[in-house]
DRENSE-648479 format. One record per residue: residue in one letter; x negated, y, z of N, C-alpha, C in turn. Coordinates in steps of 0.001 Angstrom, whole numbers, padded with zeros to 6 digits, always signed. Atoms other than C-alpha are relative to their C-alpha. Layout:
<rs>
AXYZXYZXYZ/...
</rs>
This chain:
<rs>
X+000754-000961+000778-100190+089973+131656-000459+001147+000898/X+000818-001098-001151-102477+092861+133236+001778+001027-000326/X-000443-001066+000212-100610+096072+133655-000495+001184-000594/X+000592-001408+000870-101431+099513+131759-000689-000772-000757/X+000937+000033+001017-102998+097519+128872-000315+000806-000686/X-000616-000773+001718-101521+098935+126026+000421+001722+000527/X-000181-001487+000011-101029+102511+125446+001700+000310-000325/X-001031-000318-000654-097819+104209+126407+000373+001023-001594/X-000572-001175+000973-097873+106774+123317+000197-000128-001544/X+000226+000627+001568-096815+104858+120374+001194+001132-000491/X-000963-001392+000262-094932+107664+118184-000623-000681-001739/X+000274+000297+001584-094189+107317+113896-000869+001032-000414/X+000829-000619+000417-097085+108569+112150-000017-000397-001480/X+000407+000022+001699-097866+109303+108171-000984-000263-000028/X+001691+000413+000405-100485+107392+106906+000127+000369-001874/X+000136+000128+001476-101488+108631+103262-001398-000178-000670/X+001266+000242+000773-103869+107299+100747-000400+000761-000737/X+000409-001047+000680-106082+109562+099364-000551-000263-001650/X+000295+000204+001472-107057+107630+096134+001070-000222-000534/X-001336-000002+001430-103462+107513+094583+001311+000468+001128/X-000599-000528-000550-101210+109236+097027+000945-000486+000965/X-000959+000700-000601-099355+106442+098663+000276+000536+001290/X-000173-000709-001848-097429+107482+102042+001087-001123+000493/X-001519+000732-000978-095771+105233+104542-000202+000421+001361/X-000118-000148-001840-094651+105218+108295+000098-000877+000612/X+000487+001057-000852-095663+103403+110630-000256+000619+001648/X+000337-000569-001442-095956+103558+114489-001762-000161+000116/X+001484+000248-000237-099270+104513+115972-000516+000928+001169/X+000431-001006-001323-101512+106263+118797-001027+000152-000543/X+001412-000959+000094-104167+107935+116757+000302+001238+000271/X-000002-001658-000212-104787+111398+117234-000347+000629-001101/X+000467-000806+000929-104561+113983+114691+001235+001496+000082/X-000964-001430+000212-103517+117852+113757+000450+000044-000482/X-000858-000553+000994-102263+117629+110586+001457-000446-000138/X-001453+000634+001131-098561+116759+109074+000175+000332-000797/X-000777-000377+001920-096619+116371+106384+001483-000878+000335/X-001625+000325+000311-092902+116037+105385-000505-001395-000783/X-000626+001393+000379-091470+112508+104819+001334+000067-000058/X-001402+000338-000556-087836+112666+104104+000488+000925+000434/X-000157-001438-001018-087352+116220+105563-000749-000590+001375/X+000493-000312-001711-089063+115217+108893-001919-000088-000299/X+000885-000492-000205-092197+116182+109856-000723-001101+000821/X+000751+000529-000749-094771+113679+111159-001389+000066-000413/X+001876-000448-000888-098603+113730+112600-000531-001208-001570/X+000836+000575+001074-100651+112745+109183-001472-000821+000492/X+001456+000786-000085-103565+110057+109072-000669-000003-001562/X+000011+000086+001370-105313+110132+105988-001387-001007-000450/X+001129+001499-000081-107002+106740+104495-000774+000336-001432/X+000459+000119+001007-109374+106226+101837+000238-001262-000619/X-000070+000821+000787-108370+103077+101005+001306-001141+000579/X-001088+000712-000599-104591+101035+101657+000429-001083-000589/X-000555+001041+000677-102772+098178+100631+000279+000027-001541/X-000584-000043+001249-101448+099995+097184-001696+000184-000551/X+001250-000541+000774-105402+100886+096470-000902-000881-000053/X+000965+001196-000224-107230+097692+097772-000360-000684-001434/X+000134+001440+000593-108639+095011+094916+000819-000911+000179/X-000274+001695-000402-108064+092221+096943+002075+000403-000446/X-000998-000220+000101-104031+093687+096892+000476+000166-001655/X-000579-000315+001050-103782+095006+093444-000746-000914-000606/X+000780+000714+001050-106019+092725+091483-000743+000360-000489/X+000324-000790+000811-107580+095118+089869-001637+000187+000625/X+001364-000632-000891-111535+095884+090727-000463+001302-000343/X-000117-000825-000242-112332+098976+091080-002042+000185+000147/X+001389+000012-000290-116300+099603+090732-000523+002041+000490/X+000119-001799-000219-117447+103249+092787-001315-000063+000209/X+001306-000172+000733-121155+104454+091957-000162+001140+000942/X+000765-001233-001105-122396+106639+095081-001297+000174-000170/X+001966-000515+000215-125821+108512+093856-000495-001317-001140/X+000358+000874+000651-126255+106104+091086-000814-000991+000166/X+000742+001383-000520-127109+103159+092919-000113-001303-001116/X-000386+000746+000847-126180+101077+090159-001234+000276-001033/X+000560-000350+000943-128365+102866+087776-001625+000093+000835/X+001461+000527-000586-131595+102776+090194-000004-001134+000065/X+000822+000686+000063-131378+099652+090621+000024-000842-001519/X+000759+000647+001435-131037+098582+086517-001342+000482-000376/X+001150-000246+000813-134190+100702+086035-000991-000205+000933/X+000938+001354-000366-135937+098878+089039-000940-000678-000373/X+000218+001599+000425-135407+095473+087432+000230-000426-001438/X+000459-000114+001186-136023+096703+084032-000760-001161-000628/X+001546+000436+000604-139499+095630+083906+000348-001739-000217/X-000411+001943-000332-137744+091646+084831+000303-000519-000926/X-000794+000610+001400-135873+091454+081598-001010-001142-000897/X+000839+000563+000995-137368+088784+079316+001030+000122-001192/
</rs>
């Protein structure tokens, strides 16, 4: 295997989901400022929009999100199509 692939600064980091609050720990080498308490200890926060507890494909559940009413431009589009 080469040498120096991999990165040297793997350290436990908080990852939390921002659509339903989930938090776990996990090792990692992103970079960030913030933390937050886990447990009384203090580790370097990542913060996701979307994780295993929030996914579809994971929960089953679908989940439909409507940015600028894309949904609604294009029913009044393909209005005119209706027979």
């Amino acid at each position: 295997m080469k040498k120096d692939l991999h990165p040297e600064n793997y350290r436990l980091v908080a990852f939390k989901d921002m659509s339903n609050g989930d938090v776990f720990v996990t090792r990692s080498t992103a970079n960030t400022k913030e933390t937050l308490e886990v447990d009384g200890v203090e580790y370097p926060l990542i913060k996701l929009e979307i994780s295993r507890t929030s996914h579809p494909f994971y929960t089953g559940k679908s989940k439909l999100v409507d940015t600028a009413g894309r949904i609604d431009k294009f029913k009044n589009k393909y209005a005119k199509f209706k027979k």
